[in-house]
N, C-alpha and C positions, 0 to 999 in steps of 0.2 A: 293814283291808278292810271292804268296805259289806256286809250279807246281802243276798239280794235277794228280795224279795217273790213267797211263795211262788203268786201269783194273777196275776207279770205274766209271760205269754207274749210269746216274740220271735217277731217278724213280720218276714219277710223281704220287701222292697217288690218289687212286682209292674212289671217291666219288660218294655214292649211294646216289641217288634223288628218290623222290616217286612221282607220276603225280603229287598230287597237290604244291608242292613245287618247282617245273621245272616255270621259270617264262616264262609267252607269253607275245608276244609285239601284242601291238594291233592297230592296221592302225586306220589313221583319221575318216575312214568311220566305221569303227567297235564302236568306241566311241560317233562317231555322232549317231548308230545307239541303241546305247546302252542310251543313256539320250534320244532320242525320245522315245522309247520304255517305260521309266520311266514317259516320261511326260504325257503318256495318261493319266493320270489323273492329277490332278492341283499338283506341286511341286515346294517346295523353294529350294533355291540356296544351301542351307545348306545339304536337302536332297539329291541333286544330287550328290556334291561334295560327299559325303560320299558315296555313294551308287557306282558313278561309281571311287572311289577310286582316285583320283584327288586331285591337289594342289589347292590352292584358284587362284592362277591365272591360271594353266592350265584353271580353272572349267570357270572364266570369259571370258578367250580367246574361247571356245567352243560356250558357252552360245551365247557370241557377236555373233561368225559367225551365229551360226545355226538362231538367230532373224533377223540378217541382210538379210540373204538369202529366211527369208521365211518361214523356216520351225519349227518356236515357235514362239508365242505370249507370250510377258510378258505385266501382268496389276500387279497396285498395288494394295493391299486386307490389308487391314488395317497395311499400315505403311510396309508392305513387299512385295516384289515380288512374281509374282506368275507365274511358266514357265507352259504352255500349249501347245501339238502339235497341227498344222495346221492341214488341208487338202492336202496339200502342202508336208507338213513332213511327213503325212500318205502314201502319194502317194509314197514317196523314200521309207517311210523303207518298204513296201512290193514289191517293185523292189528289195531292197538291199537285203531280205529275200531268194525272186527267187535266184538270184544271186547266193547267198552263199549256196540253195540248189545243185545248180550246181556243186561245186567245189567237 
């Protein structure tokens, strides 16, 4: 083993990020609130998953809860899914909306 010289300091390099490159994490209800907001109008699995940037299983894992709970309707439209918000779902995300004008 080397010693190391007890006069050199480590410098940690100084990396500039620009806003949109800084990554945000986004809480379950930010994601839940962000594919209801997309399903106001009829969308497939495909578009969601791309839109809210999503693994194919994150996108299923979401999808599940949010029909399970209520707040989308999936029908089938020729051979494909089709996610739709509730009244239900509507009712959270303009709670969740108040909310996060709050903050």
């Amino acid at each position: 083993m080397s010693e190391k010289n007890s006069n050199t300091v480590m410098v940690r390099p100084f990396i500039s990020q620009s806003k949109e490159s800084r990554r945000s994490y986004r809480t379950f209800d930010d994601i839940k609130a962000e594919i209801l907001s997309f399903a106001r109008k009829d969308a497939l699995f495909s578009q969601i998953m791309c839109r809210c940037g999503m693994s194919f299983q994150q996108c299923h894992k979401y999808l599940r809860t949010l029909n399970d709970t209520g707040f989308l309707n999936v029908q089938e439209a020729e051979g494909r899914k089709v996610y739709t918000i509730t009244e239900k779902g509507k009712r959270w995300l303009q709670a969740y909306r108040q909310l996060r004008e709050i903050k």
